[in-house]
C-alpha positions as a printed Julia matrix, in Angstrom:
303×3 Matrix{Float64}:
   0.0    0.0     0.0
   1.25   3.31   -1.21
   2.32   5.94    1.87
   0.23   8.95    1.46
   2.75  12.23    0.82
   3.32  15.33    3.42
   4.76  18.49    1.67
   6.38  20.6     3.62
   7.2   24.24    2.84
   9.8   25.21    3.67
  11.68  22.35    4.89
  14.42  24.28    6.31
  12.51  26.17    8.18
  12.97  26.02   12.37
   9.48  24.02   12.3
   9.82  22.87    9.17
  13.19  21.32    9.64
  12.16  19.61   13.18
   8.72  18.06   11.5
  10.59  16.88    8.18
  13.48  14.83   11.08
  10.65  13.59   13.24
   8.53  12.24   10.25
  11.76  10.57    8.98
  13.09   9.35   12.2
  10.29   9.1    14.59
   7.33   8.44   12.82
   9.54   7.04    9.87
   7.33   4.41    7.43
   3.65   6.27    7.97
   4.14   8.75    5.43
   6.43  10.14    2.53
   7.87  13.72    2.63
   8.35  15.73   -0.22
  10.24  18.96    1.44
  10.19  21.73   -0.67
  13.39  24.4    -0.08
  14.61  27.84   -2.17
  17.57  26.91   -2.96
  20.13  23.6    -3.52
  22.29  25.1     0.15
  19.12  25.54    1.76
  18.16  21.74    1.04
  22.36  20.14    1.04
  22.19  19.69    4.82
  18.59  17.33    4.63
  20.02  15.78    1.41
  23.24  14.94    3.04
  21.71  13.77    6.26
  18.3   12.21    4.66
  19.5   11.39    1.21
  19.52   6.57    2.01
  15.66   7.02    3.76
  13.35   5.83    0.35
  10.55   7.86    1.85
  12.86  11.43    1.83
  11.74  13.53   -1.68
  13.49  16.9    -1.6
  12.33  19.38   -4.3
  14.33  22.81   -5.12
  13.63  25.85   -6.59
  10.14  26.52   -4.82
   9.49  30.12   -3.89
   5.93  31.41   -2.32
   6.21  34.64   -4.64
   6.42  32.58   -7.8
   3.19  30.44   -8.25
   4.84  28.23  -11.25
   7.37  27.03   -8.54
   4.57  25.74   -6.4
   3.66  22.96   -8.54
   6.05  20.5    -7.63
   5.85  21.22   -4.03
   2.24  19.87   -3.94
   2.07  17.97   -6.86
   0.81  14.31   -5.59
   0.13  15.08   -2.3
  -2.62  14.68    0.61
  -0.91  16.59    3.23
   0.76  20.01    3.68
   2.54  22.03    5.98
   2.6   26.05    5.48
   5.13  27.86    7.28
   4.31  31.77    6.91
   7.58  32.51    4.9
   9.53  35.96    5.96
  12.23  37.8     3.67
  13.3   40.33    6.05
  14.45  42.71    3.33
  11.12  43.23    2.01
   9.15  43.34    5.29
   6.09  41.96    6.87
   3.13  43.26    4.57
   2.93  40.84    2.12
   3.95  37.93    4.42
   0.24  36.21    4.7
  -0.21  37.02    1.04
   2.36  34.8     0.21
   0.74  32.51    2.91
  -2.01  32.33    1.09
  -0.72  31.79   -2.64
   0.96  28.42   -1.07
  -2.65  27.5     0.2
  -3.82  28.05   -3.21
  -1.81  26.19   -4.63
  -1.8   23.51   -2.69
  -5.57  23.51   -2.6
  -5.68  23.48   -6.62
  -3.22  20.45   -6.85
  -5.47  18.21   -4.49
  -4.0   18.71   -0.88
  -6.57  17.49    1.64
  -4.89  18.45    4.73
  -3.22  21.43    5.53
  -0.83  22.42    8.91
  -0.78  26.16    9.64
   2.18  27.27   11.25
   1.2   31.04   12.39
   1.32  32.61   15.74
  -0.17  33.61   19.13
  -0.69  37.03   18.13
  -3.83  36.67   16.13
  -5.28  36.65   19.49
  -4.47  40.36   20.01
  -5.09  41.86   16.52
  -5.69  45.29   17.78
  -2.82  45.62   19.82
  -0.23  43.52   17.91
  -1.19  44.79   14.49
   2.24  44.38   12.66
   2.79  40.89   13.19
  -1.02  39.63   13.77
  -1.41  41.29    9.98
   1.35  38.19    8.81
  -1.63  35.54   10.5
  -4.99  36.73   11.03
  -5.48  36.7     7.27
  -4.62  33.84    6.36
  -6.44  32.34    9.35
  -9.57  33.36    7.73
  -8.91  32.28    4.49
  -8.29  28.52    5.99
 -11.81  28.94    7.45
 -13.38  30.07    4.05
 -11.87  26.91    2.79
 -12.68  24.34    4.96
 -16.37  25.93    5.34
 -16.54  25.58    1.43
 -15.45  22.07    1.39
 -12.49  22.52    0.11
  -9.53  21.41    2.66
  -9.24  20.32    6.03
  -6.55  22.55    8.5
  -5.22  22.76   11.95
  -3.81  26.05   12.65
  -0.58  26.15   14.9
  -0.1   29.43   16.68
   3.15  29.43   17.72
   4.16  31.44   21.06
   7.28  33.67   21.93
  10.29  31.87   20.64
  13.4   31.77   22.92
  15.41  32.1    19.52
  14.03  36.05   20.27
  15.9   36.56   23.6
  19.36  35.64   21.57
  18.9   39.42   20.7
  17.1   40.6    23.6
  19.9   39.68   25.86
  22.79  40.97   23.54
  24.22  42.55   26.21
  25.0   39.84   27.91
  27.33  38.96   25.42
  29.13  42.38   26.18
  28.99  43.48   29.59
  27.23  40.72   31.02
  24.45  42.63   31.9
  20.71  42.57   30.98
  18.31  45.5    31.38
  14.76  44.52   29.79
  11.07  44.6    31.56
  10.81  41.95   33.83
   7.89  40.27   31.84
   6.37  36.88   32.19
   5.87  34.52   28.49
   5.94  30.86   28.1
   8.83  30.83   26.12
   8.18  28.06   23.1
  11.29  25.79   21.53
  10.22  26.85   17.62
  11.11  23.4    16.83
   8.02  22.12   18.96
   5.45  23.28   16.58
   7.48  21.18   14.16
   6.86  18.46   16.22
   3.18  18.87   16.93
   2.76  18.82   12.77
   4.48  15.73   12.9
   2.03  13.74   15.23
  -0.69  15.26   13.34
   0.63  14.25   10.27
   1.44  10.53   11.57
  -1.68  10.7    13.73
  -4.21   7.75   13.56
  -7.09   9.92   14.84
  -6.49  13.21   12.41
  -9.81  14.37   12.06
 -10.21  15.14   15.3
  -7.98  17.85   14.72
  -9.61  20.03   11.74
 -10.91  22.87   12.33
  -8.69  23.19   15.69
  -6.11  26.22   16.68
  -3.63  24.89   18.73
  -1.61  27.96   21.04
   2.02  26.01   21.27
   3.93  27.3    23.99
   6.61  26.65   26.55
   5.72  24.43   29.47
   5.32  26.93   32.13
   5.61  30.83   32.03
   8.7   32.27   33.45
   9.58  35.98   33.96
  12.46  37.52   32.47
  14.22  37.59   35.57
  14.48  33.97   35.71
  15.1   33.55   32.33
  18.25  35.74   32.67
  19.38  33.65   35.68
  18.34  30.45   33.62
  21.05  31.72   30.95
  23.68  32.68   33.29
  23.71  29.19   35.07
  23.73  27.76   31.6
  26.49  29.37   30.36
  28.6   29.7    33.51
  28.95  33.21   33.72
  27.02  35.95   35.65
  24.58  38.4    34.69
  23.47  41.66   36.32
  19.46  41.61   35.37
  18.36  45.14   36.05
  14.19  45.47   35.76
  13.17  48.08   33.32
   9.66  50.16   32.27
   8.51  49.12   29.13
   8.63  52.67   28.18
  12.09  52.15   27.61
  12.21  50.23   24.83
  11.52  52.94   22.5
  15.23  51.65   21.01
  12.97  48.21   19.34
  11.14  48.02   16.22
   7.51  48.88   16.36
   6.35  45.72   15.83
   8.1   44.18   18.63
   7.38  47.35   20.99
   3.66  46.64   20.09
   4.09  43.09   21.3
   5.95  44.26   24.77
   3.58  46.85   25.4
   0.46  44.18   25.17
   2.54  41.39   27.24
   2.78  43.92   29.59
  -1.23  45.46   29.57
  -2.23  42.37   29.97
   0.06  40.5    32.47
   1.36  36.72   32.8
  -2.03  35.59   30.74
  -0.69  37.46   27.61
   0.66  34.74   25.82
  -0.93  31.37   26.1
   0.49  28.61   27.69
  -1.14  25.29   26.88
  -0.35  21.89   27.4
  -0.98  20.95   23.92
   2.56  20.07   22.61
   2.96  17.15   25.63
  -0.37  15.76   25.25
   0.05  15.34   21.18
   3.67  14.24   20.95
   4.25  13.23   24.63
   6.62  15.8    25.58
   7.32  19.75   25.68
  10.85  21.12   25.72
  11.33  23.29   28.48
  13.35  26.47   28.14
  16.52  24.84   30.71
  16.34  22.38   27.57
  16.72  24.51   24.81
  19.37  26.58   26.62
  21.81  23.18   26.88
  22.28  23.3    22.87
  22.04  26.59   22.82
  23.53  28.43   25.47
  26.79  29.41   23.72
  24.42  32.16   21.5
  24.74  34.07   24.92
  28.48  33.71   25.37
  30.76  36.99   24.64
  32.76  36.67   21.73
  36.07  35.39   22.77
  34.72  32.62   25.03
């Protein structure tokens, strides 16, 4: 019996990446993946590391602003992940745009089954306009979709990624000092989202997913305070965490500021934190975790 086919776009993506290992390691033999990258060095590390498992099927040259690429990406298959693609040089307008062109697409060639990866902020719209805009569109359109018939989705809303603090805590890096708003998220590994798609990919009971928005977060909320003294165990090294007004960030982007300035309206409830992750793929990386393969990102230069 033929494996049914999971396209997944963009497979080098931080989800993308950790759904395209699990299905070929974990969940290996349910299903074939056909991940879909930009370019031949965006795909060469999968290839190299993926290139003897029969049920691996990378495709190159697929780009969300060029529908002709699309086709291969989806051609064949029941089963498709969407990661909201970003090219920071051209900014965050036309992000769920693009979104939605790869649901199109995908739609058109016969996909039954679509994975949303978008983000916690479509709860906020009115505060968090910038970066809701990328999701909240593209939200809907799923809806329209499924309402018409036309595909099944779960929607993933990812939560505040400890990849984010890298920069946050920059100073660290120089003086070994943090000043930042002593704020409480549930900081989220960005490769768990990959691995909720990949249970609900490999899942026996699927449809009790569609239709479903699933807030993936970090286990427990933690303030900012403890994060910063999470990091300096982790890397061995003190830092001086001095509590701040968010008033002071005024050196941030807007869209970040926008997020800040909600987090901190509305308190420790701000950004979800659900069990969701555990209960679909058994377990939920805490941020102590994610800091042992990753606490060198806070290390000064010369260590």
């Amino acid at each position: 019996m033929s494996l049914p086919t999971v396209a997944i776009v963009t497979g080098n993506s931080n989800s993308g990446s950790a759904a395209l290992n699990d299905l070929l390691t974990r969940y290996n033999g349910t299903v074939k993946v056909r991940a879909a990258f930009r370019s031949q060095s965006k795909a060469a590390p999968f290839i190299e590391k993926h290139s003897s498992n029969v049920n691996f099927h990378p495709v190159v040259g697929v780009d969300a602003s060029n529908k002709a690429s699309l086709g291969p990406a989806f051609e064949g298959v029941t089963m498709a992940m969407i990661v909201t693609p970003h090219d920071p040089s051209q900014g965050m307008a036309n992000d769920h745009a693009l979104s939605n062109a790869m649901i199109e697409a995908a739609v058109e060639a016969g996909v039954q089954y679509i994975v949303y990866v978008g983000s916690w902020t479509v709860h906020a719209p009115e505060d968090i306009k910038i970066i809701s805009a990328r999701f909240e569109p593209t939200e809907r359109y799923l809806n329209e979709l499924s309402t018409a018939g036309k595909v099944q989705f779960t929607s993933l809303r990812s939560g505040f990624f400890n990849n984010n603090l890298i920069a946050l805590f920059g100073q660290a890096k120089t003086s070994n000092a943090v000043a930042f708003p002593n704020l409480t998220i549930p900081v989220v590994d960005p490769a768990d989202m990959g691995h909720v798609a990949a249970a609900l990919f490999a899942s026996d009971n699927q449809q009790l997913h569609y239709g479903k928005a699933y807030d993936i977060s970090g286990p427990e909320p933690l303030t900012i305070k403890e994060m910063v003294a999470k990091v300096a165990q982790a890397r061995g090294q003190p830092i001086d965490y001095t509590d701040t007004a968010v008033s002071s960030l005024t050196y941030l982007p807007e869209f970040l500021l926008q997020v800040f300035q909600y987090i901190d309206k509305v308190g420790a409830t701000a950004v979800p934190c659900d069990d969701v992750t555990k209960r679909l793929t058994g377990y939920q990386t805490s941020f102590e975790e994610w800091l042992e393969s990753n606490y060198q990102t806070f290390l000064p230069a010369s260590s």
